[in-house]
C-alpha positions as CSV (number, residue, x, y, z in Angstrom):
1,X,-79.0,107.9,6.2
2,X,-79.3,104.4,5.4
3,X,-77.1,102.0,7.7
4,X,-76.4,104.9,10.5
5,X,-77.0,104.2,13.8
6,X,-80.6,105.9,13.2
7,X,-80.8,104.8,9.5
8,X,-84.6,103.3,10.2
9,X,-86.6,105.6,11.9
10,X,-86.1,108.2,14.9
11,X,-88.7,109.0,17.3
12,X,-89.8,110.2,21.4
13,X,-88.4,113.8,20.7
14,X,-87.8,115.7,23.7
15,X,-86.8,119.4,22.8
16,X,-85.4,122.3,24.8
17,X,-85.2,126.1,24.1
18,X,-82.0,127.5,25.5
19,X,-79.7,130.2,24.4
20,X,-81.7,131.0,21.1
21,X,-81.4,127.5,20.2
22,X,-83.8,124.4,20.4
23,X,-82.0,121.0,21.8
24,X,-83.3,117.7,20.7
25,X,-82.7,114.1,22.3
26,X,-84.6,111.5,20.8
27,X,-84.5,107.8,19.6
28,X,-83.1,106.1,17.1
29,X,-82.9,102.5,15.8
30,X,-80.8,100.8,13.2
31,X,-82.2,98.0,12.8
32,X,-86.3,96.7,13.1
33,X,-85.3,93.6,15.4
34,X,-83.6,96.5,17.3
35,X,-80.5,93.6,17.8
36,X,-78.1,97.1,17.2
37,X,-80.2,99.6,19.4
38,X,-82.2,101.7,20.1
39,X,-79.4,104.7,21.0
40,X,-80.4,108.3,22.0
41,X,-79.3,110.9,20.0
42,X,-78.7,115.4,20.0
43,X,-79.5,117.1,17.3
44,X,-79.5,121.4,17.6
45,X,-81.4,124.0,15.6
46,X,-81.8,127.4,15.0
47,X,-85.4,127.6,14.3
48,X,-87.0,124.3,15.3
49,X,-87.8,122.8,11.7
50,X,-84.0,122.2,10.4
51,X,-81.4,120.3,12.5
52,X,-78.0,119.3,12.6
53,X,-77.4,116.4,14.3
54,X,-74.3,116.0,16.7
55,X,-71.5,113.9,15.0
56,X,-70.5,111.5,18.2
57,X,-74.3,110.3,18.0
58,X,-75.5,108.2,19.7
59,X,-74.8,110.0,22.7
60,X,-76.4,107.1,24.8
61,X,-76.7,103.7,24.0
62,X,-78.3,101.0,26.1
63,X,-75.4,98.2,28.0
64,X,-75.5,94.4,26.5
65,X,-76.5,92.1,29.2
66,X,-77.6,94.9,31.4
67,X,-81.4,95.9,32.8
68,X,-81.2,98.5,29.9
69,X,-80.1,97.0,26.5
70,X,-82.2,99.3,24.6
71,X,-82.7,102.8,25.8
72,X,-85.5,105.5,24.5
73,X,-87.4,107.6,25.4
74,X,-85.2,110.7,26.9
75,X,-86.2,113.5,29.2
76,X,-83.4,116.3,29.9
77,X,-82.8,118.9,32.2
78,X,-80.1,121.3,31.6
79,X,-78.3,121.9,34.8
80,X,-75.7,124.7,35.6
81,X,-72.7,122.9,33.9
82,X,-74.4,119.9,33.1
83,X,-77.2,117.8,31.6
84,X,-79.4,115.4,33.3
85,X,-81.5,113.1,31.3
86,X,-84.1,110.4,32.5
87,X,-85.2,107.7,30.2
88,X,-86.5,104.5,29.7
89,X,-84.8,101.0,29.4
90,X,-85.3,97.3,28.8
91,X,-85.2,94.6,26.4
92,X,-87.8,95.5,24.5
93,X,-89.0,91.8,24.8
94,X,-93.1,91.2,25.3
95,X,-93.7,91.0,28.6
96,X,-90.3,92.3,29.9
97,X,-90.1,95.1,32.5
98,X,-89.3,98.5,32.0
99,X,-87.5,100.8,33.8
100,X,-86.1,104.4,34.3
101,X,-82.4,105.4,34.0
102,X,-80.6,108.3,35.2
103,X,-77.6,109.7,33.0
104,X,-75.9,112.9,33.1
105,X,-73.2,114.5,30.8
106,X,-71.3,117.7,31.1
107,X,-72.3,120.6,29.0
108,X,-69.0,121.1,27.0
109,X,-67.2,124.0,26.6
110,X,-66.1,125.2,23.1
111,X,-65.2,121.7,21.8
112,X,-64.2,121.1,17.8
113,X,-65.5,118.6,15.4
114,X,-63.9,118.5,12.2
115,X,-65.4,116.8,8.9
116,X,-62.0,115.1,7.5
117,X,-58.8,115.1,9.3
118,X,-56.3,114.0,6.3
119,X,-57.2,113.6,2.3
120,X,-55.5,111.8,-0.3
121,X,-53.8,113.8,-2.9
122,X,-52.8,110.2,-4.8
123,X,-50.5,111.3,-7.5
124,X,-49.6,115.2,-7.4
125,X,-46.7,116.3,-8.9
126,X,-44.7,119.4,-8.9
127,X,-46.4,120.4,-12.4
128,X,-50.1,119.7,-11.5
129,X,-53.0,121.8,-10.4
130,X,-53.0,122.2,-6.3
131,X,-56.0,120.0,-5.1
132,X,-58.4,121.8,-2.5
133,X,-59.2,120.4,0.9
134,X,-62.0,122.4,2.8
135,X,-62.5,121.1,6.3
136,X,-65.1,121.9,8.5
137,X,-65.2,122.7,11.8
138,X,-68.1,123.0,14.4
139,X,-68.3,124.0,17.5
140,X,-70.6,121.8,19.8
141,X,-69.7,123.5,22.7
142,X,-71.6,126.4,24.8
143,X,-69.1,129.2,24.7
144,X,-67.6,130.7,21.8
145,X,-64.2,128.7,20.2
146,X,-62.1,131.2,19.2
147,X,-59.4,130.2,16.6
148,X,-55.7,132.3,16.8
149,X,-53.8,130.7,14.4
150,X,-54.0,127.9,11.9
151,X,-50.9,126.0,10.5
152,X,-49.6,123.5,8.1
153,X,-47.0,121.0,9.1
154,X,-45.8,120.5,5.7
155,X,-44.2,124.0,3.7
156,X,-46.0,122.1,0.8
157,X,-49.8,123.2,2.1
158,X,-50.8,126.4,2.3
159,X,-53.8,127.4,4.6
160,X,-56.1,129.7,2.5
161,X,-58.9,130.4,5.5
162,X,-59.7,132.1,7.3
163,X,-58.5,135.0,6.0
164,X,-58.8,137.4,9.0
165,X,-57.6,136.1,12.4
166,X,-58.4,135.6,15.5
167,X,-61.6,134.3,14.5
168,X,-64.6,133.2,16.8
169,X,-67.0,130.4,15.6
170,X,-70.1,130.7,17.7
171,X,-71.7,128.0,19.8
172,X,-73.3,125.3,17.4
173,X,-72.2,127.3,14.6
174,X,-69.7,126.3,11.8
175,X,-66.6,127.4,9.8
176,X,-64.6,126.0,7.0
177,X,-60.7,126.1,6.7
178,X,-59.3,126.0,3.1
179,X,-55.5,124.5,2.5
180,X,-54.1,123.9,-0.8
């Protein structure tokens, strides 16, 4: 989208099949003086052509004042429990050097994203219609997250789903939770 950290224009895909999934890093820039970037971002798909990118992107981004103030280019290697990725850095001046960098990241186990934490219900009174929240979770982790229980704090929300638990939301995979 406009004014995200990749808002104008992506590029230098590198893309892994694993697990019955394909695993993108690539570039991104926010801005075309690059003064906010590039950044390296993840993105995951099922069958190569539609992607969800991962919500803590940019999952690198280049060090102000550094050699590598602007980072693109990525390379990865998945690696027992982690990821090593090789990429290029600079300033993206004419003339400057460039060079390789070396980052690594752990592969995550089940880990939880959630869309909205907390929602407004402004002015709801005793006598009104219940207001809805549905919150998404997604699991950007490599092993299945499985979910035992799900709670309100308040007796005034109600969880509505799941309806069936345990449940298990699959590695890059999604579920909603409904509370009233």
């Amino acid at each position: 989208p406009p004014g995200s950290w990749d808002g104008l224009g992506v590029g230098t895909p590198h893309v892994v099949h694993e697990s019955g999934r394909f695993h993108m890093w690539y570039s991104g820039s926010k801005r075309m003086d690059l003064a906010e970037g590039p950044g390296l971002g993840y993105a995951v798909s099922v069958d190569g052509i539609t992607w969800k990118k991962y919500p803590g992107n940019p999952v690198l981004v280049g060090s102000p004042g550094s050699w590598d103030p602007q980072v693109f280019m990525p390379y990865v290697v998945p690696k027992d429990t982690f990821f090593q990725m090789w990429y290029s850095g600079g300033s993206g001046d004419a003339g400057s050097t460039r060079s390789i960098g070396f980052a690594t990241a752990p592969r995550n186990s089940a880990t939880i994203t959630v869309d909205r934490t907390s929602v407004d219900f402004n002015n709801v009174h005793l006598l009104s219609a219940s207001d809805t929240l549905r919150i998404h979770i997604s699991n950007w982790g490599f092993t299945p997250l499985l979910i035992l229980s799900v709670a309100a704090r308040q007796p005034e929300f109600t969880v509505t789903d799941p309806r069936s638990l345990p449940c298990a939301v699959l590695p890059f995979e999604d579920m909603q939770v409904g509370v009233i």
